[in-house]
C-alpha positions in Angstrom: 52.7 108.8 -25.4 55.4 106.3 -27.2 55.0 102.9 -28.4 57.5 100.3 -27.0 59.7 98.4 -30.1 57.2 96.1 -31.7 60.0 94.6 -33.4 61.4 92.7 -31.1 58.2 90.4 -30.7 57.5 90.6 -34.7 61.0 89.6 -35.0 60.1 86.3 -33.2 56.8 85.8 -35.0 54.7 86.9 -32.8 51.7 89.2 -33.2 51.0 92.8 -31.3 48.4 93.8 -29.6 48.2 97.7 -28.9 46.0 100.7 -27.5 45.6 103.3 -29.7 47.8 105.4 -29.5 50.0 103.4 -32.2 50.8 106.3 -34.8 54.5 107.8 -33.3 55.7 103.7 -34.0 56.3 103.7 -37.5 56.4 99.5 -37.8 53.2 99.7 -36.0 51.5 101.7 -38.8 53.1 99.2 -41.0 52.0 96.0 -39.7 48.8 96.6 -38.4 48.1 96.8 -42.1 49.4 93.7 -42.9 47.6 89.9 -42.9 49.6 86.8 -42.3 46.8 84.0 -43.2 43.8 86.8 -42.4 45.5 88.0 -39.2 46.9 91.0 -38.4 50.7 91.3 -37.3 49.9 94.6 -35.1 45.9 94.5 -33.7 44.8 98.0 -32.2 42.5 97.9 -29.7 40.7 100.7 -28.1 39.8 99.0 -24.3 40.5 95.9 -22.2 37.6 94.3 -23.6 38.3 94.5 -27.1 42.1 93.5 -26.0 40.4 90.3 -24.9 38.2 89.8 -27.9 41.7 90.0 -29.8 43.5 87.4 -27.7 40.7 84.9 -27.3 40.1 84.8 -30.8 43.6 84.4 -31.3 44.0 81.8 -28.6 41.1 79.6 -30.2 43.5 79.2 -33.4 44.7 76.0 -33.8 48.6 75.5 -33.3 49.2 75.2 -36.8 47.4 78.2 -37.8 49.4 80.3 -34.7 53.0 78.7 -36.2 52.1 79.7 -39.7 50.8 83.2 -39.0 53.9 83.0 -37.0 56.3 81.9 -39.7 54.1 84.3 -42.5 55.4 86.9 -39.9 59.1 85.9 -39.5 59.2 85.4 -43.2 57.8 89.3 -43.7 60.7 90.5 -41.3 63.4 89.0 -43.0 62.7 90.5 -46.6 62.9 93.4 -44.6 66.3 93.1 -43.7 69.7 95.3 -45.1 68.5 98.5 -45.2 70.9 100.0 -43.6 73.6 97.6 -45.7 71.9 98.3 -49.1 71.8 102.3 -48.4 75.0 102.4 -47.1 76.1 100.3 -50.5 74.4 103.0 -52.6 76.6 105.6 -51.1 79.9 104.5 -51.6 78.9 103.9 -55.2 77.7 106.8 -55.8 79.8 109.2 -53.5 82.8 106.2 -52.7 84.4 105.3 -49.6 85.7 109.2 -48.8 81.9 110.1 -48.0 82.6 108.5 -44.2 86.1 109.7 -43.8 
């Protein structure tokens, strides 16, 4: 079983909800792991009732809590960012440009 991309809602700043079979999605690992103001960005839940526990609870937030779990969330993506740019930096310094020739 796979895991959709839960990037592209963490991206937004919004939190996941998922079954349990989570562990093929690396970011999934990730974030379940993490809080943003006691909430976690990826939620596993085993069963449609525990899915609902999750989304009630998360429902009876108040919309400032939501946008600042929200923005904790954004906030955590971005420092995230480069990877790719800051590896592929490393490279050329250490091997220059010719390595992609």
């Amino acid at each position: 079983r796979k895991v959709h991309s839960v990037m592209e809602p963490l991206v937004w700043g919004c939190p996941v909800i998922l079954g349990p079979n989570f562990r093929n999605n690396y970011e999934a690992v990730i974030f379940k792991d993490l809080l943003f103001s006691k909430w976690p960005g990826v939620s596993i839940v085993n069963d449609s009732s525990e899915f609902s526990v999750v989304l009630l609870n998360y429902l009876r937030l108040s919309v400032p809590q939501r946008q600042e779990i929200r923005a904790q969330i954004r906030k955590e993506i971005e420092s995230r960012s480069g990877a790719s740019e800051e590896i592929y930096r490393q490279l050329t310094i250490t091997f220059g440009e010719s390595i992609f020739s």
